[in-house]
N, C-alpha and C positions, 0 to 999 in steps of 0.2 A: 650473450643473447641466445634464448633459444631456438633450435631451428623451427620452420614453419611447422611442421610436424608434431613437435611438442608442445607450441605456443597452440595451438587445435585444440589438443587433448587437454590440458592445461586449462584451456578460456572455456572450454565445453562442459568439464568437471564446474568450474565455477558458476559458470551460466546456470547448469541445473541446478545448486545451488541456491542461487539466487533465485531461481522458477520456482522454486518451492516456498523459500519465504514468502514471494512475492504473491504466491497462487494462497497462503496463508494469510498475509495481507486485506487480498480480493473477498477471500471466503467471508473474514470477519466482518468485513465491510458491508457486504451481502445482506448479512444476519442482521447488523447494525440499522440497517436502514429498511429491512423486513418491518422490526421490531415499531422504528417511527412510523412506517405507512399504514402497515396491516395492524397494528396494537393501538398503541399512543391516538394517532391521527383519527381513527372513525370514533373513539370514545369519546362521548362529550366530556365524561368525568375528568380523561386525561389531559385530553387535549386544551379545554380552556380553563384549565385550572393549572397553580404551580403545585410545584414535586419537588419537594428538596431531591428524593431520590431519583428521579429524573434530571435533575440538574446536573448532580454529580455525577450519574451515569453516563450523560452526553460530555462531561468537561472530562473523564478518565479514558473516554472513545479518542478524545481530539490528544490528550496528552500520548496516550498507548501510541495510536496511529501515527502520529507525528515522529515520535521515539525512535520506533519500528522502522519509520523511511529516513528518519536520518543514520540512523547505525548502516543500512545499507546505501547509503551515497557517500556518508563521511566514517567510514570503517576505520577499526583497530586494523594495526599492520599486518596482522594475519589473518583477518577477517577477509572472505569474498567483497568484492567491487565491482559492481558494472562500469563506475569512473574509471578504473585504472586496466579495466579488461580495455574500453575502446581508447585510453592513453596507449595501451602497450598494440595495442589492431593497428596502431595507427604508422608503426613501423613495417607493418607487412602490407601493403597495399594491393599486392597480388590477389591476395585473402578477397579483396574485395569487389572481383572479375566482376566488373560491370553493373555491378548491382548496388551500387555505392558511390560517389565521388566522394574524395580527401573533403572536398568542400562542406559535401555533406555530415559528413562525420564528425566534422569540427562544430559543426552547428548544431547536432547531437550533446557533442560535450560541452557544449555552451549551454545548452537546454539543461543539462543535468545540474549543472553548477547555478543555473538560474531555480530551481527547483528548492536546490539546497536554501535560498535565500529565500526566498515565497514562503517555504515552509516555515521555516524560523520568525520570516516577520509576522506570522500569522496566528502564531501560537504562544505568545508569551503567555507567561504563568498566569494563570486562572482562578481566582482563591474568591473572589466573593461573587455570593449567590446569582447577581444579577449578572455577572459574567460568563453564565453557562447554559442560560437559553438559546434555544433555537436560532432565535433572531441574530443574538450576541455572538454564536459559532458560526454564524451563514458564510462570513471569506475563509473560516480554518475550515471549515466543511468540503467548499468549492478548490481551497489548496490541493487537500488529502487527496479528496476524487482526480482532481487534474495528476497530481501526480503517479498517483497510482496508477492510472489507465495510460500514460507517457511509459512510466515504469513497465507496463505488462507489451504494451507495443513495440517498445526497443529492447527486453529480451526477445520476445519472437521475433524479431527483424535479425538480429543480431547474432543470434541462434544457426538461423537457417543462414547466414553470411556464411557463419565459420564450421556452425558443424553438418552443412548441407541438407538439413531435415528438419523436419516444425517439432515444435514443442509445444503441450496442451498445457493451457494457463487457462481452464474453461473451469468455474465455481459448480460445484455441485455439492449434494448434501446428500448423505446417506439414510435421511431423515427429518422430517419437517423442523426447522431448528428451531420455530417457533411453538411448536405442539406444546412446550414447556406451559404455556400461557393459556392452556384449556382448562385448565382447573384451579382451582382458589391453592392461592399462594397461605394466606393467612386463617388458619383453621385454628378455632377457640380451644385451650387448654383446657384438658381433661380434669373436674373437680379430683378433687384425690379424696 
């Protein structure tokens, strides 16, 4: 077992980690649901008309997303975990001076492992067209979001437990991500 000292440095390296996917997660997320409010939604064109490429774009959102949050709940053995970070937290209880009870923590890892199932029930494979409207995604939608934002709130809780300081999981963009969609996508080929 390692000592308290090491399991710190240890959970803290993976936490960040994990912050980063997880701040990668958030970002795309961001983008994704930019893209339905500010694009999709005020177009008449888009919005009350079907898209095959729109279909597909929201059904490879829900698969991607989904992917993404299980590899980090249900990780290769060498892979970062925030399951097996508060499995192993949960031998140090010192770690958790007051700011925590055992009680609570357990019902964290309850929470996560309840996540894991939500997600999977939500997302089963997706292949025909009518399966990847708006409508037809609205509980793998409401999964992803609840997860993710559980996920970004129990690394910063978890964070500032073990490594005594906050950690920014805050979305920002270097650049309007949607700027891509000011100008015509589809420009007529040049006679030769």
């Amino acid at each position: 077992m390692l000592s308290e000292k090491q399991f710190r440095e240890h959970a803290r390296a993976e936490l960040r980690q994990i912050a980063k996917q997880l701040k990668g997660l958030a970002t795309d997320r961001d983008v994704y649901w930019k893209l339905e409010r500010e694009i999709v939604e005020p177009n008449v064109q888009l919005h009350h008309s079907r898209s095959a490429f729109l279909d597909m774009l929201r059904g490879c959102y829900v698969d991607a997303m989904a992917g993404r949050i299980l590899r980090l709940l249900q990780p290769a053995e060498a892979d970062v975990s925030l399951p097996r970070i508060l499995e192993q937290l949960a031998a140090y209880p010192e770690l958790l001076h007051d700011r925590l009870s055992q009680r609570e923590l357990a019902d964290d890892r309850r929470a996560l492992q309840q996540a894991i199932i939500d997600i999977k029930h939500v997302t089963l494979p997706r292949t025909a067209h009518h399966e990847r409207t708006l409508p037809a995604l609205a509980s793998a939608h409401r999964a992803i979001d609840a997860t993710i934002d559980q996920l970004l709130a129990f690394v910063k809780n978890y964070y500032w437990i073990i490594a005594d300081s906050h950690i920014g999981l805050e979305v920002s963009h270097a650049e309007d991500p949607i700027a891509i969609f000011q100008f015509a996508w589809a420009v007529p080929s040049l006679a030769k």
